[in-house]
Residue frames as a rotation matrix with the C-alpha (Angstrom) as fourth column:
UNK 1
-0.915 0.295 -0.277 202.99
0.295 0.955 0.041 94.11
0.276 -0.044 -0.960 256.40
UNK 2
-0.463 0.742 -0.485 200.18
0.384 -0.325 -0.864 96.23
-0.799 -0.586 -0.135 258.46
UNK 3
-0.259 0.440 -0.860 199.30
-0.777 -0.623 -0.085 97.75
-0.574 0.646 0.503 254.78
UNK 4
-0.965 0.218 -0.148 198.76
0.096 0.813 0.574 93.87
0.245 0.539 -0.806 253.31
UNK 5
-0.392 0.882 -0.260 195.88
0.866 0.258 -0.428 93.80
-0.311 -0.393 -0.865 256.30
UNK 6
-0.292 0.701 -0.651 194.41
-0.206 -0.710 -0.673 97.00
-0.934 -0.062 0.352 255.17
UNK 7
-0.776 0.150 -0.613 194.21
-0.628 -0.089 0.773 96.17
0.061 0.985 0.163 251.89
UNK 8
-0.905 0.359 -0.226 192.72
0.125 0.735 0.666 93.47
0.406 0.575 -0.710 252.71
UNK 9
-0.277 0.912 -0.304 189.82
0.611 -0.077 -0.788 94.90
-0.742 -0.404 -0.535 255.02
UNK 10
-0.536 0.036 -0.844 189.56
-0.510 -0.810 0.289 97.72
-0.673 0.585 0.452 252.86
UNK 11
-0.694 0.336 -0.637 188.71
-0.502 0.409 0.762 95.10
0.517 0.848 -0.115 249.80
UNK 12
-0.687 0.663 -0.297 186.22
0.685 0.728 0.042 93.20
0.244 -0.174 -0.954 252.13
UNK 13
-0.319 0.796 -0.514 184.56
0.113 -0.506 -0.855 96.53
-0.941 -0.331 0.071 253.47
UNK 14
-0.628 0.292 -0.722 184.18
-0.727 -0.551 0.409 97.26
-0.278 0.782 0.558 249.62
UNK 15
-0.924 -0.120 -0.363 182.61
-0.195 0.965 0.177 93.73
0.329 0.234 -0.915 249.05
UNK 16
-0.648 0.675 -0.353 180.32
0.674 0.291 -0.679 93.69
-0.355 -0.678 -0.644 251.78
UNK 17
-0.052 0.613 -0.789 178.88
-0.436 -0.724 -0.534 97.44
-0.898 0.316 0.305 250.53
UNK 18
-0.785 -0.420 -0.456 179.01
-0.605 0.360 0.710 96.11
-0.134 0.833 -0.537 247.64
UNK 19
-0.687 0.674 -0.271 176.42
0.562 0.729 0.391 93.20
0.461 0.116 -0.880 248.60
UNK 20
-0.356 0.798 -0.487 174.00
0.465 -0.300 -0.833 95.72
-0.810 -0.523 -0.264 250.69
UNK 21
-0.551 0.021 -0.834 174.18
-0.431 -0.863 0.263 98.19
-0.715 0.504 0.485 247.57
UNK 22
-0.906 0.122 -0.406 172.89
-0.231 0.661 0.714 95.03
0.355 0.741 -0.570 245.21
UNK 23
-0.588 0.535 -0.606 170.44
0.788 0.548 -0.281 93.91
0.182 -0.643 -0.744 247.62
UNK 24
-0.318 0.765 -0.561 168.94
0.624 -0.277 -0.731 97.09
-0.714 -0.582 -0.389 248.15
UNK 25
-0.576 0.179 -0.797 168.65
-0.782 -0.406 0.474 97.55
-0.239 0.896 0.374 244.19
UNK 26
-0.791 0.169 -0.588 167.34
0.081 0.982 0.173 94.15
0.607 0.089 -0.790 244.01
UNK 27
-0.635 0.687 -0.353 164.80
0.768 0.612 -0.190 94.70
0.085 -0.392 -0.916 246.36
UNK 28
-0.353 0.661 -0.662 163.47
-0.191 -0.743 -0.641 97.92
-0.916 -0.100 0.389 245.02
UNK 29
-0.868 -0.163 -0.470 162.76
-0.497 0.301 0.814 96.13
0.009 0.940 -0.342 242.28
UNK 30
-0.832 0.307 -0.462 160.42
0.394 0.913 -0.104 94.13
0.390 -0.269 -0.881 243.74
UNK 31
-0.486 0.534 0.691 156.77
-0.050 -0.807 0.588 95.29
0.872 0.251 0.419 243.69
UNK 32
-0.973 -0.160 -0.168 154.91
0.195 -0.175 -0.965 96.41
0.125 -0.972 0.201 246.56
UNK 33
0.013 0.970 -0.241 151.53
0.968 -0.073 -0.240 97.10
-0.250 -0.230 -0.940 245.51
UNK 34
0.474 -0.025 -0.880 152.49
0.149 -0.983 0.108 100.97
-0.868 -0.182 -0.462 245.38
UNK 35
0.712 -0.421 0.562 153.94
0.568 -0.126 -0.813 102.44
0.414 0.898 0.150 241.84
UNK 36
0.799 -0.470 -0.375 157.21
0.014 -0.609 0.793 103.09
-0.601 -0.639 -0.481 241.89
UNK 37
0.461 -0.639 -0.616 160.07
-0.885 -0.381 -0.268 104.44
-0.064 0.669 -0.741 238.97
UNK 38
-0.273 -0.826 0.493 162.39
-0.882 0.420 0.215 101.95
-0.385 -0.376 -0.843 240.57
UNK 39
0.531 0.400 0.747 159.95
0.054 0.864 -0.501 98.54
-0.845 0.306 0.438 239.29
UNK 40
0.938 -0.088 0.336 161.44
0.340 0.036 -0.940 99.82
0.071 0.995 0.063 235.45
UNK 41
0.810 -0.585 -0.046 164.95
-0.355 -0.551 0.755 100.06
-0.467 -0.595 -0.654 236.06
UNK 42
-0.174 -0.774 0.608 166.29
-0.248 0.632 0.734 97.55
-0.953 -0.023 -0.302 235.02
UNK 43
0.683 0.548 0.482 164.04
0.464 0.184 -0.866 97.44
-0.563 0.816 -0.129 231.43
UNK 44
-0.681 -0.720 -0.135 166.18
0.276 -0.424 0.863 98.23
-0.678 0.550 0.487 228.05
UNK 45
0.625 0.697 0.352 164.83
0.484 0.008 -0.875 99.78
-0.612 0.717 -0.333 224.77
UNK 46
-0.203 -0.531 0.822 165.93
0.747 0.459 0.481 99.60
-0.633 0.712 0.304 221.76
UNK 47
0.719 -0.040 -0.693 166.88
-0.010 -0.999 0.047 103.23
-0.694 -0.027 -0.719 220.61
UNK 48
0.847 -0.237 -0.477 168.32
-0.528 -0.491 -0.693 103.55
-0.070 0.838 -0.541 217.09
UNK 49
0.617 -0.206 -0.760 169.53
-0.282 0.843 -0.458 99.95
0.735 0.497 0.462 217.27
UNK 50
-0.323 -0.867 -0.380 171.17
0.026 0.394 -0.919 99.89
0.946 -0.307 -0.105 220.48
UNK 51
0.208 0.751 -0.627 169.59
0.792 0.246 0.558 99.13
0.574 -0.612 -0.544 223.79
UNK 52
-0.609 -0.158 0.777 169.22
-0.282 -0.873 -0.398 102.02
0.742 -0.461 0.487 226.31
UNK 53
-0.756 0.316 -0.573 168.07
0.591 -0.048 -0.805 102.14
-0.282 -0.947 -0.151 230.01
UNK 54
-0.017 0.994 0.109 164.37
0.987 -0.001 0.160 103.32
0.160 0.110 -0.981 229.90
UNK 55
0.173 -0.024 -0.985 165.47
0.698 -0.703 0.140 106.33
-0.695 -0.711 -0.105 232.36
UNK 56
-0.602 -0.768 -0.218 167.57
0.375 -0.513 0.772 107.80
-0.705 0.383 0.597 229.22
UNK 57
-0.592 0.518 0.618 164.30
0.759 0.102 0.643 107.53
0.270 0.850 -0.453 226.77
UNK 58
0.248 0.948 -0.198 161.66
0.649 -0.011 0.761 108.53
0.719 -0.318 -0.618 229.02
UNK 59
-0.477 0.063 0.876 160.33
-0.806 -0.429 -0.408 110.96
0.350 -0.901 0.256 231.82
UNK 60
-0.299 0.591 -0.749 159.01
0.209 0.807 0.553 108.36
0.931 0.008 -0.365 234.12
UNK 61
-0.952 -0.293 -0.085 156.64
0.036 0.167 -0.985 109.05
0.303 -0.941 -0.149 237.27
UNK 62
-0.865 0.299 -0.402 154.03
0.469 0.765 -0.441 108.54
0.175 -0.570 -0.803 239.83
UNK 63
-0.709 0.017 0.705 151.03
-0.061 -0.997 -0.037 110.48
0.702 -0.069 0.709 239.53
UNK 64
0.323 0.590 0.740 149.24
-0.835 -0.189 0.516 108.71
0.444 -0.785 0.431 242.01
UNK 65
0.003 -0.361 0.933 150.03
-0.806 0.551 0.216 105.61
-0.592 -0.752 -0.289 244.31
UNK 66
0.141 0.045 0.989 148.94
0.195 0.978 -0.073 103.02
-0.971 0.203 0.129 241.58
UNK 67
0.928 -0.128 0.351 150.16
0.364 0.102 -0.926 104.41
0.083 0.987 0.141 238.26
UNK 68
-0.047 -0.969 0.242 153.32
0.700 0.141 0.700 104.53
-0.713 0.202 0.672 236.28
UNK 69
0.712 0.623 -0.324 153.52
0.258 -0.661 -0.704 107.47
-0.653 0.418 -0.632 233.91
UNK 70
-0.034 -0.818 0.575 155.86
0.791 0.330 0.515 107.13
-0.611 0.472 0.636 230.82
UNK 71
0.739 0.573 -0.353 156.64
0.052 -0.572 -0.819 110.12
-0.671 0.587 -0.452 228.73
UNK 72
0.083 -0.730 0.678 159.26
0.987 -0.035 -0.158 109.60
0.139 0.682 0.718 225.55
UNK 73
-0.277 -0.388 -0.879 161.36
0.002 -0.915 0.403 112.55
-0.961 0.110 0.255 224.88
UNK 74
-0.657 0.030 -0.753 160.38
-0.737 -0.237 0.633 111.50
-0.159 0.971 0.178 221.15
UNK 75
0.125 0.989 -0.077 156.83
-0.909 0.083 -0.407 110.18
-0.397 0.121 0.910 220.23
UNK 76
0.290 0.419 -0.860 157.91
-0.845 0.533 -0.025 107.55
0.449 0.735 0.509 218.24
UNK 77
-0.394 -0.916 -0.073 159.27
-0.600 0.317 -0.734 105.82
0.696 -0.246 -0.675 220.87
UNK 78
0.278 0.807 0.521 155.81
-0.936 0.350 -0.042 104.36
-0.217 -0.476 0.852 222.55
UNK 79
0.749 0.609 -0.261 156.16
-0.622 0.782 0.040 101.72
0.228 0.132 0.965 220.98
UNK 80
-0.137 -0.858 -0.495 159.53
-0.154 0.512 -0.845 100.53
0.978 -0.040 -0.203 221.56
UNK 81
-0.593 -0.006 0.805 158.77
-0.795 -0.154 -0.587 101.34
0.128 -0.988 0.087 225.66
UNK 82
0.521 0.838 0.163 155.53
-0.853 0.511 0.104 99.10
0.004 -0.194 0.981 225.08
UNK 83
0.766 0.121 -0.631 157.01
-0.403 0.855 -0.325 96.56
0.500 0.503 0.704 223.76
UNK 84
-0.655 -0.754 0.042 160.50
-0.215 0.134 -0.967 96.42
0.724 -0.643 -0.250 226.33
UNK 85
-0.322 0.453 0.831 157.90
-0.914 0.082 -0.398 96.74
-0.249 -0.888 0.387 229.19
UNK 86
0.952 0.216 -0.217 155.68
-0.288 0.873 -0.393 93.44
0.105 0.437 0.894 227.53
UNK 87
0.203 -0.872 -0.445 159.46
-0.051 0.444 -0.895 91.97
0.978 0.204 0.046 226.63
UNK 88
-0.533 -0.423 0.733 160.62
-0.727 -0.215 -0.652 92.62
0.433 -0.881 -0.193 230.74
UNK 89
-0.110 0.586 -0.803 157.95
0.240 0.800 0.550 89.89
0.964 -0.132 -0.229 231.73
UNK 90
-0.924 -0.321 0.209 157.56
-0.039 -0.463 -0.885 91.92
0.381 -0.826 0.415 234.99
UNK 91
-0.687 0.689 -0.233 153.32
0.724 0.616 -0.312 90.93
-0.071 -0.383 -0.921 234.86
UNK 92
-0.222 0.517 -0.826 152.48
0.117 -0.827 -0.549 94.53
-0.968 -0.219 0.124 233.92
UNK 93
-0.069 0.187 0.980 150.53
0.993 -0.079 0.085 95.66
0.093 0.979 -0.180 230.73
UNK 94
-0.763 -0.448 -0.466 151.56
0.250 -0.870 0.426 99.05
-0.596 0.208 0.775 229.46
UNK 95
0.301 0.856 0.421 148.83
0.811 0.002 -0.585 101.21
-0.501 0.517 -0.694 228.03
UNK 96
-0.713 -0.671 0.202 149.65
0.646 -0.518 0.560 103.70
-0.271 0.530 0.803 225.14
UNK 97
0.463 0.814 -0.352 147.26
0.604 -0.580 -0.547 106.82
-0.649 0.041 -0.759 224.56
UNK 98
0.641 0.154 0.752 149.53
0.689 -0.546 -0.476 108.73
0.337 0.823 -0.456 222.20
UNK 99
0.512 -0.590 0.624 151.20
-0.546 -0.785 -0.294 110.90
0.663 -0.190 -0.724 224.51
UNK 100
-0.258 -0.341 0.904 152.25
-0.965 0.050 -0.257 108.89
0.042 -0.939 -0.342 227.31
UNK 101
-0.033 0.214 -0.976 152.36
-0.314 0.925 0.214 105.06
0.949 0.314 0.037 228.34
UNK 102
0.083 0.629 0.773 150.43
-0.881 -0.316 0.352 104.18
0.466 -0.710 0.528 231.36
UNK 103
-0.574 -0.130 -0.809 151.09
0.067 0.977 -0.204 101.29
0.816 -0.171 -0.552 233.86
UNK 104
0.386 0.573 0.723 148.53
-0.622 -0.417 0.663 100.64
0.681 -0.705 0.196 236.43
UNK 105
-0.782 -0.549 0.294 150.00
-0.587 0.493 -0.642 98.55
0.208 -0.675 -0.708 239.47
UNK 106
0.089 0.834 -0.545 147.01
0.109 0.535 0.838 95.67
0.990 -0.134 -0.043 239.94
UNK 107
0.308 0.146 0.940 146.66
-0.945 -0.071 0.320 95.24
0.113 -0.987 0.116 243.70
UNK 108
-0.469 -0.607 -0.642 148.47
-0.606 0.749 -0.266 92.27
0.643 0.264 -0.719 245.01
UNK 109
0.362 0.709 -0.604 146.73
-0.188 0.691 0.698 88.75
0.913 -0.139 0.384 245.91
UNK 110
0.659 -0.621 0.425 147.81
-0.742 -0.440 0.507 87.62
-0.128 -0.649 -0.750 249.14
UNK 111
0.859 -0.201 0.471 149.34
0.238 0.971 -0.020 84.80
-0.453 0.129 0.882 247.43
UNK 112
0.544 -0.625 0.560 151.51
0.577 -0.206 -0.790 86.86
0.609 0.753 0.249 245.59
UNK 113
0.775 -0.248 0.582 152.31
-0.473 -0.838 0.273 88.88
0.419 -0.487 -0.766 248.69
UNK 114
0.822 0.043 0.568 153.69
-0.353 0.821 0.449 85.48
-0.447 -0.569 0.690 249.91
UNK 115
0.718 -0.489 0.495 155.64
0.696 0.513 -0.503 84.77
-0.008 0.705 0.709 246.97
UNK 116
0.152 -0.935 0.321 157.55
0.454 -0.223 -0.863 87.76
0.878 0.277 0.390 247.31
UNK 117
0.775 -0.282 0.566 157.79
-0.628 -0.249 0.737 88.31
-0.066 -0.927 -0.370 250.87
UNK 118
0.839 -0.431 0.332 159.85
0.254 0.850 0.462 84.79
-0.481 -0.303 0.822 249.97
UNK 119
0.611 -0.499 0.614 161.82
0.597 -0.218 -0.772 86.46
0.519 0.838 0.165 247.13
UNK 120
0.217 -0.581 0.784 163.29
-0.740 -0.622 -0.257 89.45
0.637 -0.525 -0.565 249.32
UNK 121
0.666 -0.604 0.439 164.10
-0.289 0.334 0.897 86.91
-0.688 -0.724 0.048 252.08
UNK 122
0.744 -0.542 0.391 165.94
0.605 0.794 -0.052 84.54
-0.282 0.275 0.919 249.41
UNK 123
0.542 -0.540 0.644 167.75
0.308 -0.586 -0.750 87.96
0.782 0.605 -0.151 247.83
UNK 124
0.700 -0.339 0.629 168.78
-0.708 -0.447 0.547 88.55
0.096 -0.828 -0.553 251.65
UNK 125
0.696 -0.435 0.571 170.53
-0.047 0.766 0.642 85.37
-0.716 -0.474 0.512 251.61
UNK 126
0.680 -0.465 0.567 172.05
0.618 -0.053 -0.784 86.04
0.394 0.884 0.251 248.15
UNK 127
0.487 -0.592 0.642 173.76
-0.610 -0.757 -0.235 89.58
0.625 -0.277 -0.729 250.06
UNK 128
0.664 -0.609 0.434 174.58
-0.653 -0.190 0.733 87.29
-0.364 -0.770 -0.524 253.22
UNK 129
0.732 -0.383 0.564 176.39
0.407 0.909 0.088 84.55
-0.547 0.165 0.821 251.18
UNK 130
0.434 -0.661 0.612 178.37
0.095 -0.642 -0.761 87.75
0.896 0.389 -0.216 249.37
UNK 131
0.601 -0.228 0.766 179.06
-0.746 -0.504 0.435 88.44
0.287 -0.833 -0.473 253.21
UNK 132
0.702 -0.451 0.551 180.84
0.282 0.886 0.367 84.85
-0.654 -0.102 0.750 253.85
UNK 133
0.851 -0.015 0.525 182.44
0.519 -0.132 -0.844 85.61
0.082 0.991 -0.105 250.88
UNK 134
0.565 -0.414 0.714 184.03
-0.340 -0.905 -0.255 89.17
0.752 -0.099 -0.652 251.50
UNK 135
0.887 0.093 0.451 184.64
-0.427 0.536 0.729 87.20
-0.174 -0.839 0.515 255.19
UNK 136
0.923 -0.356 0.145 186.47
0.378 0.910 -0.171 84.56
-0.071 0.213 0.975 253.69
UNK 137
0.408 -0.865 0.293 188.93
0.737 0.123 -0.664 86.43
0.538 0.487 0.688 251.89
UNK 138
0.339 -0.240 0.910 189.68
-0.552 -0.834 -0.014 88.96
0.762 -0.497 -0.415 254.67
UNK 139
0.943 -0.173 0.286 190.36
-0.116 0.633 0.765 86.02
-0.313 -0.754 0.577 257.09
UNK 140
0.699 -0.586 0.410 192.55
0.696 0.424 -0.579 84.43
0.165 0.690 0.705 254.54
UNK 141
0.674 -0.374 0.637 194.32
-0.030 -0.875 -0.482 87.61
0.739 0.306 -0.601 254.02
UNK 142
0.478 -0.047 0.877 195.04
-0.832 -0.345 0.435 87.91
0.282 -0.937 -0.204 257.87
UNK 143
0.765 -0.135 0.629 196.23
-0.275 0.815 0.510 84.40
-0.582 -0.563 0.587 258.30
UNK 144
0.619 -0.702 0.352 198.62
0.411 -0.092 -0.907 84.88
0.669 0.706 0.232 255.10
UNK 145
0.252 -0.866 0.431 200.40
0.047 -0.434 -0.900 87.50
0.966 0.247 -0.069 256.98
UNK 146
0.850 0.004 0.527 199.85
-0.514 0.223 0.828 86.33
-0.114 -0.975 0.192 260.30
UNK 147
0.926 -0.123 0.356 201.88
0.194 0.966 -0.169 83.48
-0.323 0.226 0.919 258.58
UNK 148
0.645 -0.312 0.698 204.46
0.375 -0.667 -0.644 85.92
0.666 0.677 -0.313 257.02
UNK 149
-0.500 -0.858 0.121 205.60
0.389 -0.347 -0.853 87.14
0.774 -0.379 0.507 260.17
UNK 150
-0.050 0.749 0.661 202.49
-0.174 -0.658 0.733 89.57
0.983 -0.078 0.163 261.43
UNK 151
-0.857 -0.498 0.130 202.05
-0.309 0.296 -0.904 89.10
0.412 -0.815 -0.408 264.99
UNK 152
-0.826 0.210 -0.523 199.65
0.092 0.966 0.243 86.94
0.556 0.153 -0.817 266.18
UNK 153
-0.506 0.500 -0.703 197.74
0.667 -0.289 -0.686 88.44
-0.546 -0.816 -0.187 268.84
UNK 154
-0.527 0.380 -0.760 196.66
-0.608 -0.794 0.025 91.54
-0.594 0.475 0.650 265.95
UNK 155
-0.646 0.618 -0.447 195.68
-0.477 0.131 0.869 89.13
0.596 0.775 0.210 263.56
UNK 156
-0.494 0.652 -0.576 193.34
0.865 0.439 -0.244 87.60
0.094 -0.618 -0.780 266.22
UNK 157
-0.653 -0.381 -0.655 192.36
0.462 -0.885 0.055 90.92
-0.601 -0.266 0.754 266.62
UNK 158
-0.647 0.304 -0.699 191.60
-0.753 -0.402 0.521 91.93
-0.122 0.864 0.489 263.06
UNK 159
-0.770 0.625 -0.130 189.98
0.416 0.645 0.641 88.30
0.484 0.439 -0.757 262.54
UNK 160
-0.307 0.935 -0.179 187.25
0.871 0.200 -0.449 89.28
-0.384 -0.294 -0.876 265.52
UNK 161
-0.680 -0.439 -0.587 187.53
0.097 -0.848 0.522 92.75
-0.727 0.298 0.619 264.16
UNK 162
-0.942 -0.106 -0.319 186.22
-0.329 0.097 0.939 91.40
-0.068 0.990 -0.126 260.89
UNK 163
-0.689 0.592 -0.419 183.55
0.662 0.749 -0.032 89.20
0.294 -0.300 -0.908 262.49
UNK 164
-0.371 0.670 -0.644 181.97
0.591 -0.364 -0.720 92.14
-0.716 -0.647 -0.261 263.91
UNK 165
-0.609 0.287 -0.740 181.65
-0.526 -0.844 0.106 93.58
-0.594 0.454 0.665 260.39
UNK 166
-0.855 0.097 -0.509 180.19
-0.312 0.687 0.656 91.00
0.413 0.720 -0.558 259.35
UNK 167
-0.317 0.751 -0.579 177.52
0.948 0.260 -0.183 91.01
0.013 -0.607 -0.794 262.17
UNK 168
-0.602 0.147 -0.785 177.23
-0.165 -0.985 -0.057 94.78
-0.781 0.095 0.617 261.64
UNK 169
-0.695 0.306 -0.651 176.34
-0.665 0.072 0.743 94.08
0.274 0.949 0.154 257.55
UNK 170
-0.826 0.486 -0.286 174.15
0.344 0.836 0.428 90.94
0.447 0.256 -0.857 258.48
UNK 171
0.007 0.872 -0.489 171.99
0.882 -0.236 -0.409 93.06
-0.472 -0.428 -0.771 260.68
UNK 172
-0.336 0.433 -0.836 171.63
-0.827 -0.561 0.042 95.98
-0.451 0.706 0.547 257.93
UNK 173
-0.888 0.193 -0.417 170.84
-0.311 0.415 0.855 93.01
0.338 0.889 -0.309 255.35
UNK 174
-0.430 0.850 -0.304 167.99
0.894 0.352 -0.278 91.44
-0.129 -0.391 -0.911 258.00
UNK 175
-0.696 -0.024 -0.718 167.34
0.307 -0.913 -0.268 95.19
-0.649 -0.407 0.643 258.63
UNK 176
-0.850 -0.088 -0.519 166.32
-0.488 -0.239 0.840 95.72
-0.198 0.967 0.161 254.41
UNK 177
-0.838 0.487 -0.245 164.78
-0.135 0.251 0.959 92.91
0.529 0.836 -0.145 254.07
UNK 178
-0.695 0.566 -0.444 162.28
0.509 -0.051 -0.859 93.08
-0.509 -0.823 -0.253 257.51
UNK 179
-0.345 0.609 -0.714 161.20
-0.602 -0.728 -0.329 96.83
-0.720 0.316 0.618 256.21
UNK 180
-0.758 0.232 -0.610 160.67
-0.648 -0.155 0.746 95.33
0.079 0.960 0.268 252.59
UNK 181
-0.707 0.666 -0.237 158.61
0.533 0.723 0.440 92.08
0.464 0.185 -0.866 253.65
UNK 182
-0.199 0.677 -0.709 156.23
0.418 -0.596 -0.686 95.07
-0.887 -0.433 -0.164 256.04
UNK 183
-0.593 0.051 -0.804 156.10
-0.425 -0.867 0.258 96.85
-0.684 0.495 0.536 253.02
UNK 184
-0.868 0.250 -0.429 155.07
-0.178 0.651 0.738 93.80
0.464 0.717 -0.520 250.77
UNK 185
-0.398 0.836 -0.378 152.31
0.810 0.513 0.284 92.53
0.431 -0.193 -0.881 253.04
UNK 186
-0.533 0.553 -0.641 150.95
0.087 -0.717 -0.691 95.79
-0.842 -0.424 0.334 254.04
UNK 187
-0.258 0.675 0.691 147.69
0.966 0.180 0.185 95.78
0.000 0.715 -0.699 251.99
């Protein structure tokens, strides 16, 4: 019975990492003013008819704080990058010179700093509603085999147990998104 409740923390601790690990792709995604690899992550291109992850096409990096620096492994492939990057609707315009495909990072307004200081909070609430979640069914679990037989006093236990991982994860998720809105409104 004591191996039902691990399973089931076990499957909520995986959950919960699970939401920080999402959340803290999700909010390197999110621009900062500063160039960074991580903004084109998520971008496909269309690579001898089947999409591909930019990383797999391209060398991509930073040679100074406000450019992006794209180099194909094969020339003819500018354009496809241009046109994924344009296609990604991410607000950047990709410049092509022939060898390489250039993204400058504009400086951000502070209206726009606003708009996504609001975005990383709302993606924090996306991770803590995965946390409720993960929560849920780890209670459940516990109150199944509390029900079962389990003794009562452990699964009280395991429930506050649980509760404290769940206040553990909610202050890493505030934690994330704090640093990222300092990062966003730092001009």
């Amino acid at each position: 019975m004591s191996e039902m409740i691990d399973l089931y923390m076990d499957e909520g601790k995986e959950g919960m990492d699970k939401s920080i690990a999402r959340l803290s792709d999700e909010l390197n995604k999110i621009r900062t003013g500063k160039a960074s690899p991580a903004m084109l992550s998520g971008i496909m291109v269309e690579y001898y008819g089947s999409p591909t992850p930019l990383t797999q096409v391209a060398n991509l990096s930073t040679p100074d704080s406000k450019t992006i620096s794209i180099q194909p492994w094969e020339k003819g492939m500018l354009g496809a990058i241009e046109q994924a990057i344009f296609g990604a609707n991410l607000g950047l315009t990709p410049m092509n010179d022939g060898e390489f495909v250039r993204i400058i990072i504009p400086p951000l307004t502070e209206d726009r700093r606003r708009q996504l200081s609001k975005q990383a909070k709302a993606l924090g609430e996306e991770a803590k509603v995965g946390l409720r979640s993960a929560r849920q069914k780890m209670i459940g679990g516990i109150k199944k085999e509390v029900k079962d037989g389990y003794p009562e006093d452990q699964g009280k236990r395991m429930e506050a147990e649980v509760d404290g991982m769940v206040k553990s994860y909610t202050a890493k998720i505030n934690e994330l998104c704090e640093n990222k809105e300092k990062d966003i409104m730092t001009i």
